[in-house]
C-alpha positions as CSV (number, residue, x, y, z in Angstrom):
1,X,-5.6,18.6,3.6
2,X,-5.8,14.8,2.2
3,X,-6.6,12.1,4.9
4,X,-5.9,8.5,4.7
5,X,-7.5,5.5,6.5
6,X,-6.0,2.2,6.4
7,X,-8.3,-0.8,7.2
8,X,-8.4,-4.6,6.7
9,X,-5.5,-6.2,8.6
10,X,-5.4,-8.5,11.0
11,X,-4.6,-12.1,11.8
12,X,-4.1,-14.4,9.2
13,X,-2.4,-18.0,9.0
14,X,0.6,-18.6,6.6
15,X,-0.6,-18.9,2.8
16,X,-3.8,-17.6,3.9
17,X,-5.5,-13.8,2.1
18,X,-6.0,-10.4,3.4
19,X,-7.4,-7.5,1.4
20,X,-6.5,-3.8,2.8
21,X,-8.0,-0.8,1.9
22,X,-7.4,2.9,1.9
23,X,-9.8,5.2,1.7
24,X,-8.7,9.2,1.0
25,X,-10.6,11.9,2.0
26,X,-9.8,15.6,1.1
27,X,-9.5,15.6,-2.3
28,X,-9.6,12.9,-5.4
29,X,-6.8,11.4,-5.8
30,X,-7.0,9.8,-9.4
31,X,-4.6,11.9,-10.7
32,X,-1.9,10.8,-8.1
33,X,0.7,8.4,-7.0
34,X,-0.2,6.3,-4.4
35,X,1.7,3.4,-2.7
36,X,1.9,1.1,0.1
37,X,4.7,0.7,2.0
38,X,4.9,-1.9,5.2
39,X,7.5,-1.6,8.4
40,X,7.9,-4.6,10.8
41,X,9.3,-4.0,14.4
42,X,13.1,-3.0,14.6
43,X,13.3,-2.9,10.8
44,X,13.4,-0.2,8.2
45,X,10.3,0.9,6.2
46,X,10.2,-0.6,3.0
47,X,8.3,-0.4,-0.1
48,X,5.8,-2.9,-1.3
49,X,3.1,-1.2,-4.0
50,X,2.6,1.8,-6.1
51,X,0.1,2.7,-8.6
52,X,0.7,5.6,-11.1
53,X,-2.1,8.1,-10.9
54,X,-2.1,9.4,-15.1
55,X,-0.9,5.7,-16.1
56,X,-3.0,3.3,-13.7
57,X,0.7,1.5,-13.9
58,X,1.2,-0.8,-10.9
59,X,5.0,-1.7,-9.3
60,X,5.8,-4.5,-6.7
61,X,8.8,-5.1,-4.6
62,X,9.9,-8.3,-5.6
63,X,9.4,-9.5,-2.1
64,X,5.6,-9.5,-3.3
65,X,5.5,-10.0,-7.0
66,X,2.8,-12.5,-7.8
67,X,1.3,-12.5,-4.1
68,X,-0.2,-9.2,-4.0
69,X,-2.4,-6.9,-6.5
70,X,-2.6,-3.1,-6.2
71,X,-6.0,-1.7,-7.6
72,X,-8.0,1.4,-7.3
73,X,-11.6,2.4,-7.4
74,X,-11.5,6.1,-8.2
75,X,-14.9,6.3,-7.8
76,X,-14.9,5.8,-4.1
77,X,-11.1,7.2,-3.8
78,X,-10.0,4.0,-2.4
79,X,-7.0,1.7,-3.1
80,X,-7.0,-1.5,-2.5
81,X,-3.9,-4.4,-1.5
82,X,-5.1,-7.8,-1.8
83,X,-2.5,-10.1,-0.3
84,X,-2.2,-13.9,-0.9
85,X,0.1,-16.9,0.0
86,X,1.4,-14.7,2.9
87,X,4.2,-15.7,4.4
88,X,5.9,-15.8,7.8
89,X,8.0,-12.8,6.5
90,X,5.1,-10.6,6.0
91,X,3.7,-9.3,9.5
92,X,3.9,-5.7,10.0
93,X,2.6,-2.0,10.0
94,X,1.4,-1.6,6.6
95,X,0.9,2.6,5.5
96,X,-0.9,4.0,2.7
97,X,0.5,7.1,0.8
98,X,-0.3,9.2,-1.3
99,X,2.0,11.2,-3.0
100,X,1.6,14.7,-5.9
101,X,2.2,15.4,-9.4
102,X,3.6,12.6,-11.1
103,X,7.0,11.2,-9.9
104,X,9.0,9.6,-12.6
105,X,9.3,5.5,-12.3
106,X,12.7,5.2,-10.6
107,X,11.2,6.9,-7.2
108,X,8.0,5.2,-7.3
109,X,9.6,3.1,-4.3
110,X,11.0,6.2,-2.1
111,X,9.2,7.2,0.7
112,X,10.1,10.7,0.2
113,X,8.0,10.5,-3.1
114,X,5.1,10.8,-0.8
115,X,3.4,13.9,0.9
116,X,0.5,12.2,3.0
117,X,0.3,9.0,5.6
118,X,-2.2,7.2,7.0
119,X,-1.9,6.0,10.2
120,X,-1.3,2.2,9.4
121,X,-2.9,-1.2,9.7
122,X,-1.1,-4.1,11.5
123,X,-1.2,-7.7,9.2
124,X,0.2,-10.4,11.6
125,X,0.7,-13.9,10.3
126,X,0.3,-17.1,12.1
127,X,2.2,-19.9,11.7
């Protein structure tokens, strides 16, 4: 049905900048919630981004407030994370989602908001 492909991680050095992309195949997804959402090894999923799909509205986890920027080209149905100052605390699997309808604000940051994964891109930071 809808198919998303992470790309753009890799090995970075503290304070240094990644950009990731999703790309979403299957149908446009302008009109939908999308959101990024990370999970490092033994830990818990957690949220990190989500972008409103009638509003354009973007949300951070606080954990990334001022670091990272969550933007979309609807045009190319991609969605974009650029990541700055990243710190030791960042590594992990980062997932793009894409969720249907629009959710109200409060669950913007729940992974059961969302209907469809990609597969994930690893971001590992260096010291």
């Amino acid at each position: 049905q809808v198919q998303l492909l992470e790309s753009g991680g890799g090995l970075v050095q503290a304070g240094g900048s990644l950009r990731l992309s999703c790309a979403a195949s299957g149908r446009p997804f302008s009109t939908y919630p999308m959101a990024w959402f990370r999970q490092a090894p033994g830990k818990e999923r957690e949220f990190v981004a989500a972008i409103k799909g009638n509003s354009g509205s973007t949300y951070y986890a606080d954990s990334v407030k001022g670091r990272f920027t969550f933007s979309r080209d609807n045009g190319k149905n991609t969605v974009y994370l650029q990541m700055n100052s990243l710190k030791p605390e960042d590594p992990a699997v980062y997932y793009c989602a894409a969720g249907l309808g629009s959710p109200i604000r409060s669950v913007l940051s729940y992974a059961s908001t969302y209907t469809y994964w990609g597969q994930g891109t690893q971001v590992t930071v260096s010291s």
